[in-house]
N, C-alpha and C positions, 0 to 999 in steps of 0.2 A: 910675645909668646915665642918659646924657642921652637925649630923648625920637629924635634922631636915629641914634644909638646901637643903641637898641631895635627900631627902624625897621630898620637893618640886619640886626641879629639874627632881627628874624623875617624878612625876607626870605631869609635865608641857610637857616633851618629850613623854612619853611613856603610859601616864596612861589612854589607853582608853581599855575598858574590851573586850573580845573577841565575846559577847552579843552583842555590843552597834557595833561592825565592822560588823557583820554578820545582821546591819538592826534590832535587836531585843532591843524593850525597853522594860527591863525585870521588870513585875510585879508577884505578889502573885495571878495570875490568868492562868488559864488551856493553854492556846494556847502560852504565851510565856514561861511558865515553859517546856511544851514539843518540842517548838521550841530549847531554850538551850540545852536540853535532845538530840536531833538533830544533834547541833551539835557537843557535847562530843562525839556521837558515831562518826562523821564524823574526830575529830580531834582524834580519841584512835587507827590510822595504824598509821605507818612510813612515812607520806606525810606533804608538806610545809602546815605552818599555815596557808599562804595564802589558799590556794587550798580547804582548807576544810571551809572556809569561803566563799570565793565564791561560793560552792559546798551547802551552808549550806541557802545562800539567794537567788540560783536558784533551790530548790527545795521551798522555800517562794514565789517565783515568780512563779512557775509553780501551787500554791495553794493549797502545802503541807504544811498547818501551825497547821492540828490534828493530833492525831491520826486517826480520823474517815478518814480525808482525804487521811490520807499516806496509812491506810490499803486499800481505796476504788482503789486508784490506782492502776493500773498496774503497776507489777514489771516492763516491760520495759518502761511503764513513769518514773521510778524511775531510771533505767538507763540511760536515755535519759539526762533527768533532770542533772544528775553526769557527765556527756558527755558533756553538755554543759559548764561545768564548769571546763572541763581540770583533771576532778576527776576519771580517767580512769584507774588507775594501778589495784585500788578496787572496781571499779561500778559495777562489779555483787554480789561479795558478801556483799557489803555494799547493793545494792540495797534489799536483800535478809534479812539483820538484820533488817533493817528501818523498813519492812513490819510486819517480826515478834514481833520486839519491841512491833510497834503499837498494834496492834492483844494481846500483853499483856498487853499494859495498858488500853485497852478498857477492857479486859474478868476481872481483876484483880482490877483495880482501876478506873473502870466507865471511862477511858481517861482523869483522874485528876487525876496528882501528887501530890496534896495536899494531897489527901486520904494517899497516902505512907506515907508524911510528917507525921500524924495521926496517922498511924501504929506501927510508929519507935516512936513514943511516947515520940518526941525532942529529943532522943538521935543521936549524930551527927556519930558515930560509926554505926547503927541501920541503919539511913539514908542511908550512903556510901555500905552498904551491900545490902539495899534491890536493889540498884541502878546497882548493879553488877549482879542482876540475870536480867537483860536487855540484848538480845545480844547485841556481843563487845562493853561491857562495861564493864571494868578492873578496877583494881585500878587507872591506871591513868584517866580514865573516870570517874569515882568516883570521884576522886582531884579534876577536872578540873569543874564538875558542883558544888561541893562545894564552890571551891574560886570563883567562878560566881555570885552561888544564894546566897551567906552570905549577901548581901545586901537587901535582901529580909525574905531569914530565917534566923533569928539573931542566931538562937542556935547553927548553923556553925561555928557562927565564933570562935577561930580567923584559916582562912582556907590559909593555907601557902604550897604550897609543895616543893617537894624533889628539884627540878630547881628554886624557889620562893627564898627557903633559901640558896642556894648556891650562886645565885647571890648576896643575903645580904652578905655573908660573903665577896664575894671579893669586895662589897663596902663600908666595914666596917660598915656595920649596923646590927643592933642585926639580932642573929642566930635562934631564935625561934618564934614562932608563936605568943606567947605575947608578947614579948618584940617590933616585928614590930606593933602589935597592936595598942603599946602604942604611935606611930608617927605621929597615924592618927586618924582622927573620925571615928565611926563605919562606917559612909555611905562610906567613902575613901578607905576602908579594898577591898573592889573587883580591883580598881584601881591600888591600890598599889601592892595586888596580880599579877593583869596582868602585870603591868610595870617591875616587877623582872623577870618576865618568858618571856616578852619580849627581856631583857637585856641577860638573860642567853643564848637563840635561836641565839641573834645577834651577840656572842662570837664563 
């Protein structure tokens, strides 16, 4: 099977973004950029993807979709909310990040991540930096709202990570963030992200 081929195939199994499962259609607008932002912190422990997507659309449901509203909350709405969703290993101190998150991107960037976008002045290094002074939000939190928002902030792209391209390799498809670029159209570049990191978790 040709490398383009296979490219389809997983898109056809695997390629729905971790955005689009957690309920969020991500736009270039405040409330779903810091909904994604959500839930990189929700997926940056050690717990199933599922759980942090569940975790990530019942605190959506409870009408945590600002900052304004995640800080207005009560920490133990915020526990609750994680409680609900089987998110239990880390619902206190996840409950405890979410809030301070919020609490900085309301003091720091008015509760619009665009502002950050702005700051980092397109560079996608800049970006992933400022994203890490978020609590728990690490490098892989960092990765993980990159290859998200590339469909949105083009200067991400091309956003590949460490589990993205290793599953390329054992599916014999190029090894680097440009060369899978070049398989897809820019809008497919989040998809096809997700469907590797899918493939690599299911191994």
């Amino acid at each position: 099977m040709s490398p383009p081929a296979r490219v389809e195939r997983l898109l056809e199994e695997y390629g729905r973004t971790y955005a689009e499962e957690a309920g969020i259609r991500l736009r270039n607008t405040p409330s779903p950029l810091y909904r994604l932002l959500t839930l990189c912190v929700l997926l940056s422990v050690r717990i199933k993807a599922g759980l942090a997507v569940s975790a990530a659309r019942e605190l959506s449901h409870a009408g945590m979709r600002t900052p304004r509203a995640m800080a207005d909350a009560s920490w133990q709405d915020r526990v609750d909310a994680l409680g609900r969703a089987h998110y239990r290993r880390y619902d206190e101190s996840t409950a405890t990040a979410l809030g301070d998150g919020a609490r900085l991107l309301l003091d720091r960037y008015r509760g619009d991540l665009r502002r950050l976008r702005e700051e980092a002045g397109g560079d996608p290094e800049r970006i992933r930096g400022l994203l890490r002074e978020f609590p728990r939000i690490g490098p892989v939190g960092a990765d993980i709202f990159s290859r998200e928002a590339q469909g949105v902030w083009p200067e991400l792209r091309p956003a590949f990570d460490t589990r993205g391209r290793h599953a390329a390799a054992g599916l014999h498809l190029p090894k680097t963030p440009g060369g899978l670029a070049r398989l897809v159209t820019g809008d497919d570049l989040p998809r096809l992200a997700a469907a590797l990191v899918r493939v690599e978790l299911a191994e």
